[in-house]
N, C-alpha and C positions, 0 to 999 in steps of 0.2 A: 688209725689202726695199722699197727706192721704187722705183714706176715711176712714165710718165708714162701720163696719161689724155690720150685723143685724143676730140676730136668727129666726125660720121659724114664730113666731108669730107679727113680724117687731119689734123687741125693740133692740136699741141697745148694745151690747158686749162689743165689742171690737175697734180696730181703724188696721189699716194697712195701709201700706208703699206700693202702688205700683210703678214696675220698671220704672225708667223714660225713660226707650230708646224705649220702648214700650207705655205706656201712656201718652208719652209727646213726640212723635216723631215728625219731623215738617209733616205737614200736607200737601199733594199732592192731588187737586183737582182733575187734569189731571189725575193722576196716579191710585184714585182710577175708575176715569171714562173708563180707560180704560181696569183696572184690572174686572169691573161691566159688560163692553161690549161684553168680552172674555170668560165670564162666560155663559151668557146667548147664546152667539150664540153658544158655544162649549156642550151647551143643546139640538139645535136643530138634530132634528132626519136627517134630508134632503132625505124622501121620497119620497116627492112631484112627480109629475110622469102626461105625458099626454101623448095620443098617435099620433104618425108623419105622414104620408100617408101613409111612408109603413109598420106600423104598426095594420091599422085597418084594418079590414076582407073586404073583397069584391073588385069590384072596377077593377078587373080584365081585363075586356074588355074595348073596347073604346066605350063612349055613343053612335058616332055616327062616320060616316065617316066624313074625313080631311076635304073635298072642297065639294062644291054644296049646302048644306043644307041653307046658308044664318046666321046659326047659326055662333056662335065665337069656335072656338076649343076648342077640349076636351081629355085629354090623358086618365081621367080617373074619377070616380065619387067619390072618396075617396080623392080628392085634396080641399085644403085647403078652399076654398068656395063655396064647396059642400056642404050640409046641412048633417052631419055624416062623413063630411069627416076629416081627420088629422088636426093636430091643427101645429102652426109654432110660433115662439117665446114665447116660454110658457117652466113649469120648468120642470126642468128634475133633476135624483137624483144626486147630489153632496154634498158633503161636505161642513161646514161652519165652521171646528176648524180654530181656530185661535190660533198662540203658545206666548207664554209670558215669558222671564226669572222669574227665580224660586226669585231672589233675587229682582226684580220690587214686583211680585205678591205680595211677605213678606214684603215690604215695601208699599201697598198700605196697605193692613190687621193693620200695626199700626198704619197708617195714620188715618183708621176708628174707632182703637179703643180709638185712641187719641182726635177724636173725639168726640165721646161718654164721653169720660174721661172728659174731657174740659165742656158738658153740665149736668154732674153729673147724665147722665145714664147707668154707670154703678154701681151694685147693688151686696156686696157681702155679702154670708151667711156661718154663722161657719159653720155648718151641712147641711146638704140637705137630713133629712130620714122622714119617714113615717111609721106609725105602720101595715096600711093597703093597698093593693093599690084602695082605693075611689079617682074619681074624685074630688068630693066635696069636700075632706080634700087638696087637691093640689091649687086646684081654692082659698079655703081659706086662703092659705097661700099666693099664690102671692098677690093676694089680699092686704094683708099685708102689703108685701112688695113694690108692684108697682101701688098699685087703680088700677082703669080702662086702663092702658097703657098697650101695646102690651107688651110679653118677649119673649126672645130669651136666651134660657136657656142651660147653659156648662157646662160640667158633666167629669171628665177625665177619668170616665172608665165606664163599662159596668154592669158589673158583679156588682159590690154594689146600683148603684143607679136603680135596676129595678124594685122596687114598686114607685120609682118618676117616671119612663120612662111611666109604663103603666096606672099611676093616669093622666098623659098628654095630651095623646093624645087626648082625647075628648073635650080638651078645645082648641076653636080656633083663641083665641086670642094670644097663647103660641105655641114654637114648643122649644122642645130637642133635642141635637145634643151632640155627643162629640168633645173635644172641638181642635181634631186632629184634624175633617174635618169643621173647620172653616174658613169661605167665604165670600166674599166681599158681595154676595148679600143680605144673611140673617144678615149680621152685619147692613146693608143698613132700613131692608124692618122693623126690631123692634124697640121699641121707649124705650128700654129698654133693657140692658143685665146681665142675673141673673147666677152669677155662684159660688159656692163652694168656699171656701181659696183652698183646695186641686188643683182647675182648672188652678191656676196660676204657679204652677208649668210644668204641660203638656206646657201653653202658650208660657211660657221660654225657655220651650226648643226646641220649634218651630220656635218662633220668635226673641228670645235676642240675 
């Protein structure tokens, strides 16, 4: 698959070959939805937390005697339908990871980028630098390159591109990432993905 490469003011360069095992992978619906489900619940905290009978204070004695009163029994006023009393199928902390083979998860990620690739959102630039780190000058540039569409922007290292990183974050239609910890969700959630010629090297040797 060719596309074109654009410089940061959107005109185009160049052209490039992307890999086809990678941007023309067959495409797994299933695969990515359950690589998308495994993501998100292996994000939750699982702190959740309520307290049982014999965890709330008090309660200690018995309201009243066993027999006589006419009343229904009572062992304690801390039971479950006692007003302050313990709560009873309600959560409590556990876990929600869920595990995934390494070589599914790497095959859903082409399946999404193949995706992308197939609607002509992804977006690559010869350079990715900046003279200063301004929002405004970053904003201008996707601009450029994406209009109004969300980016999801891949960067393969750290250290060179940290006047793009910190021109970034204040715009919130874009988020950077490098492009090792690249995920089903954020390939999902942008309508566009913006990365470097240099990015596609890191990708290969993740994914090819």
């Amino acid at each position: 698959m060719v596309v074109d490469v654009f410089n940061m003011d959107g005109q185009k360069v160049n052209t490039i070959d992307l890999p086809s095992d990678i941007f023309e992978a067959p495409v797994h619906v299933d695969l990515m939805h359950q690589a998308y489900v495994r993501q998100m619940a292996n994000a939750r905290l699982g702190t959740h937390d309520t307290k049982t009978r014999n965890e709330v204070s008090g309660g200690g004695r018995k309201p009243w005697r066993q027999k006589g009163t006419g009343r229904a029994r009572q062992g304690s006023t801390r039971a479950a339908q006692w007003v302050g009393g313990g709560k009873i199928h309600t959560p409590h902390p556990h876990k929600y990871t869920q595990a995934m083979p390494q070589k599914m998860r790497r095959a859903a990620l082409r399946s999404a980028l193949s995706v992308k690739a197939a609607e002509a959102s992804i977006v690559m630039v010869d350079e990715m630098k900046l003279a200063e780190p301004k929002t405004r000058l970053m904003a201008k540039a996707l601009n450029n390159l994406v209009g109004d569409a969300s980016a999801l922007i891949l960067i393969p290292e750290k250290e060179v591109y940290d006047l793009v990183i910190r021109s970034t974050n204040n715009i919130p239609d874009a988020k950077i990432m490098l492009a090792g910890y690249l995920n089903i969700r954020d390939l999902l959630a942008f309508d566009k993905v913006v990365m470097p010629v240099a990015t596609l090297d890191v990708i290969k040797a993740n994914l090819g």
